[in-house]
C-alpha positions, 0 to 999 in steps of 0.5 A, a space after each residue: 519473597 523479594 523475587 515473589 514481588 519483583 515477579 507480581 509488580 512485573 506482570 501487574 506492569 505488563 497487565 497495564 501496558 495492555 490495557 492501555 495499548 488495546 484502545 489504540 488498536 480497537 477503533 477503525 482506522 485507515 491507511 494507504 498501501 504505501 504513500 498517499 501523496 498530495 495531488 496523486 492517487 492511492 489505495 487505502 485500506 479501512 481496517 476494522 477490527 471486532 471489539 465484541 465477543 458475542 457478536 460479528 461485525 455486519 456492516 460498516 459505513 465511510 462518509 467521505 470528506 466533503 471540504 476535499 471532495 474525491 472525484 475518484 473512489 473505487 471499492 475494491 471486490 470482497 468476497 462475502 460483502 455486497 457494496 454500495 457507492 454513494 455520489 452526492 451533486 458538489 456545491 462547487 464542481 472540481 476540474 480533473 484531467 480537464 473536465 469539470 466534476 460536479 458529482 463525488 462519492 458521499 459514502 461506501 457501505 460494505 454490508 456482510 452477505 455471510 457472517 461479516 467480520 467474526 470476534 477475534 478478528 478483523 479485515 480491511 476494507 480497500 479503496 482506491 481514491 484520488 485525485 488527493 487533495 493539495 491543500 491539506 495535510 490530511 483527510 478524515 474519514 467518519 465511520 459507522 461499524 454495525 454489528 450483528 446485535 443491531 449495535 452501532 458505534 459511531 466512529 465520528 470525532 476528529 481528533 483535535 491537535 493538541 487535545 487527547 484522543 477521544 473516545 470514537 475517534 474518525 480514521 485519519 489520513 495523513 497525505 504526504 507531499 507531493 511526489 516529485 516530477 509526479 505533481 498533480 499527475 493522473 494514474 493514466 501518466 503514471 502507468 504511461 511511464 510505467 510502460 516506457 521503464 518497462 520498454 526500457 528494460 525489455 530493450 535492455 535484457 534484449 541486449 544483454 544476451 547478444 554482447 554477452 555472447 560476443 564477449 565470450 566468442 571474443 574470449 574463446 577466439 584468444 584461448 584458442 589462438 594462445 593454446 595454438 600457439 603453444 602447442 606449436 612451441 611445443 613441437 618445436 621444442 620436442 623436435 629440437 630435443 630429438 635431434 640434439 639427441 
């Protein structure tokens, strides 16, 4: 009996840690592709699962941050998916690499050319965006997920500090600091160094095989020179033992 109700507590305990842990997995949320730093560029894939079981996941909506406008946001191609860009004109242009921006990309829509994201799945959405903003520790994204049965879920609410989660909460994301030697650098610079360590190391393993090589010529003339020497010790030795004989 005791083992019986040791058993039935444990799975009702199991049971609840599953419920309450799904919610925190089922809404659309964002994340970058490794770091998403301040000042820099990154890709950030918007993940969306499918909550329903009767119906597929059709459409999806991002509004992006107008407090923080990003000069750059570039979709990447899905198969399956017709994707639009929307730009809107800025109250207050924004300087980038020197030229002033006075347009921003306001929305990406995803919509499913096929059967979208079916139940008991999910996929994620990327994008790459920058230039990431410096005054702020992170950026909100609001979300609209349509499904195949004309319903919409509004993933609008900014989660607040120090309140509870609401129930439809807006992917978050969180930038990071600012990479070192790296502030406020374009992707331009930073495939320019790419290119030069990668030079670097081409000139580096160019140069291996040849020290390599005089190394072990090095090597070889000393074995041989040592071998010599004792076989001419040898001979010497064989032709004094014959003629004390």
């Amino acid at each position: 009996m005791k083992a019986s109700r040791i058993a039935a507590a444990g799975a009702l305990a199991g049971t609840a840690v599953l419920a309450l842990s799904v919610p925190a997995f089922a809404h659309v949320s964002v994340q970058p592709e490794g770091t998403a730093a301040k000042g820099g560029y990154a890709v950030v894939d918007f993940k969306v699962p499918n909550e329903r079981d009767n119906a597929s996941t059709t459409k999806l909506e991002v509004s992006f941050p107008t407090d923080h406008p990003l000069a750059s946001a570039m979709p990447e191609a899905m198969d399956g998916w017709k994707i639009e860009v929307t730009k809107s004109k800025l109250d207050k242009p924004i300087e980038l690499h020197g030229e002033k921006i006075s347009e921003a990309v306001s929305k990406i829509t995803w919509t499913a050319d096929g059967k979208g994201v079916e139940p008991g799945y999910f996929q994620k959405f990327p994008v790459s965006i920058g230039q990431l903003p410096e005054d702020t520790d992170e950026l909100a994204f609001k979300a609209i997920q349509t499904y195949s049965n004309k319903e919409v879920v509004r993933w609008i609410e900014v989660p607040q500090e120090g309140q509870e989660e609401p129930d439809n909460p807006a992917p978050v994301l969180a930038l990071s600091a600012a990479e070192e030697g790296h502030h406020g650098s374009s992707a331009a610079d930073k495939a320019s160094d790419s290119d030069d360590a990668e030079a670097a190391a081409a000139k580096t393993e160019a140069a291996e095989p040849a020290d390599s090589s005089d190394t072990t010529a090095r090597v070889l003339g000393v074995v041989g020179i040592v071998v010599g020497a004792l076989g001419v010790a040898y001979g010497v030795l064989a032709g004094r033992r014959r003629t004390d004989a």
